[in-house]
C-alpha positions as a printed NumPy array, in Angstrom:
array([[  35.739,  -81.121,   28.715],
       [  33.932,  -80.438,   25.716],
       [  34.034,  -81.345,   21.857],
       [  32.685,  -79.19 ,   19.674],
       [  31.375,  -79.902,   15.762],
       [  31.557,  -76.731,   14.146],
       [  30.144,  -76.015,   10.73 ],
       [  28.204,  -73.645,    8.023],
       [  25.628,  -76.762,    7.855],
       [  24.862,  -77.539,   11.473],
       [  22.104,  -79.486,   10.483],
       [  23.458,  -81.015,    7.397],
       [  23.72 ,  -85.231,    7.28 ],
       [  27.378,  -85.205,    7.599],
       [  27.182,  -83.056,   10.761],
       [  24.354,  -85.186,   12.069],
       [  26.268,  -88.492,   10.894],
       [  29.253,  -87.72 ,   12.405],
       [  27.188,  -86.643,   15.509],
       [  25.187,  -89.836,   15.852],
       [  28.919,  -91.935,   15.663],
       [  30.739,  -89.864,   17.695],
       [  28.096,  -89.878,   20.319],
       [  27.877,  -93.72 ,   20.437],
       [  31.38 ,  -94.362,   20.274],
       [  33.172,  -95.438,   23.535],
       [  35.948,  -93.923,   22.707],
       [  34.429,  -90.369,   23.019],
       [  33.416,  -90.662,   26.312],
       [  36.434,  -91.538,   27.517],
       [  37.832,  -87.986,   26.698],
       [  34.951,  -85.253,   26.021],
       [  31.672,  -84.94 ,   28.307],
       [  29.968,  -83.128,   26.33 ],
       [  29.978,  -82.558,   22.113],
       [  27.828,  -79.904,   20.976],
       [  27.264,  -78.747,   16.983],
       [  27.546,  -75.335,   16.599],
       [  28.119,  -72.773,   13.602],
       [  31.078,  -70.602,   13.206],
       [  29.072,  -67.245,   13.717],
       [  27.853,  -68.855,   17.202],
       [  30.644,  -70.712,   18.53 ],
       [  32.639,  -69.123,   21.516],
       [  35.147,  -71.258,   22.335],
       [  35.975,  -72.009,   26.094],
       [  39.316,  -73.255,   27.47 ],
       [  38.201,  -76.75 ,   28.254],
       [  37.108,  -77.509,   24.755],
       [  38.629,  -79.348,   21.469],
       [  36.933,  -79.053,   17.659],
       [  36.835,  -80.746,   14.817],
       [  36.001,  -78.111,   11.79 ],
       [  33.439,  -78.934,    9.189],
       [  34.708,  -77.344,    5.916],
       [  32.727,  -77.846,    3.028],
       [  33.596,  -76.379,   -0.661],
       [  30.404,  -73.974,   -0.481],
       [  31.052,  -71.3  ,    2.197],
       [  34.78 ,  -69.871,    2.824],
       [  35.968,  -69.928,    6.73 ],
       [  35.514,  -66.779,    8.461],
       [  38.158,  -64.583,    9.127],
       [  38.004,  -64.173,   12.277],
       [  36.413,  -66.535,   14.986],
       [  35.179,  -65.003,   18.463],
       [  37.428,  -66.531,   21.135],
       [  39.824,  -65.331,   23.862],
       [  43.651,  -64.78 ,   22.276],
       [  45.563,  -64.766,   25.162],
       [  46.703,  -68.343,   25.9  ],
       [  49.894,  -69.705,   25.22 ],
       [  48.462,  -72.923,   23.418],
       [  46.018,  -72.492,   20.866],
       [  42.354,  -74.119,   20.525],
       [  43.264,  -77.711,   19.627],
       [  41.242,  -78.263,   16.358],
       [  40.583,  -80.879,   13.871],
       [  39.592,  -79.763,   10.455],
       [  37.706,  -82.328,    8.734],
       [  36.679,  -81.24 ,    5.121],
       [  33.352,  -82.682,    3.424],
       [  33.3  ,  -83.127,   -0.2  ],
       [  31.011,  -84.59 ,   -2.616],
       [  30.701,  -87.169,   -5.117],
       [  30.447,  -84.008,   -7.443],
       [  33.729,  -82.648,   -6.075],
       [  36.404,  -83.026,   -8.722],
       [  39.229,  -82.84 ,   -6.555],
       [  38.316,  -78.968,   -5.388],
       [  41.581,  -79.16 ,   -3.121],
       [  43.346,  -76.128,   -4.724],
       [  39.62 ,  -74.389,   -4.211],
       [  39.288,  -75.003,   -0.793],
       [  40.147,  -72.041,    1.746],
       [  39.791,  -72.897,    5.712],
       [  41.306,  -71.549,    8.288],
       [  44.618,  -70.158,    8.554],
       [  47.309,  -72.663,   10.194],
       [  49.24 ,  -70.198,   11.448],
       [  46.469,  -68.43 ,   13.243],
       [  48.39 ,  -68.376,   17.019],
       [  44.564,  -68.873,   18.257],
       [  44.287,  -72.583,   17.467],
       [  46.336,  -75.679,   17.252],
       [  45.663,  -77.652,   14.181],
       [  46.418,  -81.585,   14.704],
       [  46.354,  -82.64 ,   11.233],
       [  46.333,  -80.723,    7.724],
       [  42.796,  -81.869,    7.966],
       [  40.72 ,  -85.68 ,    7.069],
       [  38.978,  -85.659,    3.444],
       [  35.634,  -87.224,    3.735],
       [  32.371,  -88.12 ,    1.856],
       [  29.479,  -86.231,    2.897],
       [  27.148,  -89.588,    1.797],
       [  30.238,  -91.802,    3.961],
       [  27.635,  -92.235,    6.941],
       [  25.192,  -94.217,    5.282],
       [  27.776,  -96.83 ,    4.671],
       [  28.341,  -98.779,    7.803],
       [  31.667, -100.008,    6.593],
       [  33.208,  -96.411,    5.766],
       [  31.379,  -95.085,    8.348],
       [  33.161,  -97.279,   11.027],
       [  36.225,  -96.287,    8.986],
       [  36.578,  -92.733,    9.42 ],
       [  35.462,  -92.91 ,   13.052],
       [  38.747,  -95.138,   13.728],
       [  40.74 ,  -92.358,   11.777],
       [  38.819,  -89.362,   14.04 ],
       [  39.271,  -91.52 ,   17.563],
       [  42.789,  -91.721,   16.783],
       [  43.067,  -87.965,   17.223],
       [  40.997,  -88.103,   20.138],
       [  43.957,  -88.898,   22.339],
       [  45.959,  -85.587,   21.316],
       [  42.671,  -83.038,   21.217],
       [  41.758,  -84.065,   24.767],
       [  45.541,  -83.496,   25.792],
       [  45.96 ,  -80.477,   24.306],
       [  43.126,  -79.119,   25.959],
       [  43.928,  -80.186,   28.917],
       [  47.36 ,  -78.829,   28.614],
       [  45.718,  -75.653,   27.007],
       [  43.686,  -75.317,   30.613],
       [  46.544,  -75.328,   32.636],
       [  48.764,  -73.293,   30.953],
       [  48.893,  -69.412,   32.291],
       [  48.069,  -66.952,   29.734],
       [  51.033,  -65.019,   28.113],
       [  53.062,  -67.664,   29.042],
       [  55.195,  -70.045,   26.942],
       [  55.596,  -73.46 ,   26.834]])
């Protein structure tokens, strides 16, 4: 089963951050085989596969994502939305994807972080706790997602 880390910045250093953490956690492993960073204009999401959303403040979410449509359980997604120290509270600014879009299943109303959290060790270990507590639930849901016939529901 796959993870993947999709953003407008693939190569920013909150994508490559959270990439270097995630990929030395244990806790990972135990649920995804395989993360991969991808942008939102190349991502194809499979069945077997769980995201975690990279919205920043600069570039709106597309509206619409390639992807198949007819499964009875959404993409299990994370959204994870990177601000910076410059960001004076842009909340009511921010646009991401649509929650009710039948093609995904959000887990959370999304995590608020840093982009600069990473090079704190401290914060850094923080927010990984907080993102390996929805590990659990993404790797369910797409397991549940795989076996589920399409049309179907549940």
């Amino acid at each position: 089963m796959n993870l993947s880390l999709v953003s407008h910045k693939p190569s920013s250093m909150a994508v490559n951050g959270l990439l270097q953490a995630l990929q030395t956690s244990a806790d990972v492993g135990t649920y995804f085989n395989r993360i991969v960073v991808t942008s939102p204009s190349q991502w194809n999401p499979t069945r077997d596969e769980a995201a975690i959303l990279l919205l920043d403040d600069e570039a709106h979410w597309p509206e619409s994502v390639a992807g198949e449509t007819e499964t009875s359980i959404g993409l299990p997604v994370l959204p994870l939305w990177v601000c910076t120290a410059e960001d004076s509270g842009g909340a009511n600014t921010r646009r991401g994807p649509d929650v009710r879009d039948p093609r995904y299943y959000f887990v959370s109303n999304g995590i608020v972080m840093d982009g600069h959290e990473w090079e704190s060790p401290t914060s850094s270990q923080l927010l990984l706790d907080k993102l390996a507590s929805y590990l659990p639930l993404l790797s369910r849901l797409s397991l549940l997602r795989q076996r589920s016939q399409p049309g179907t529901v549940n």
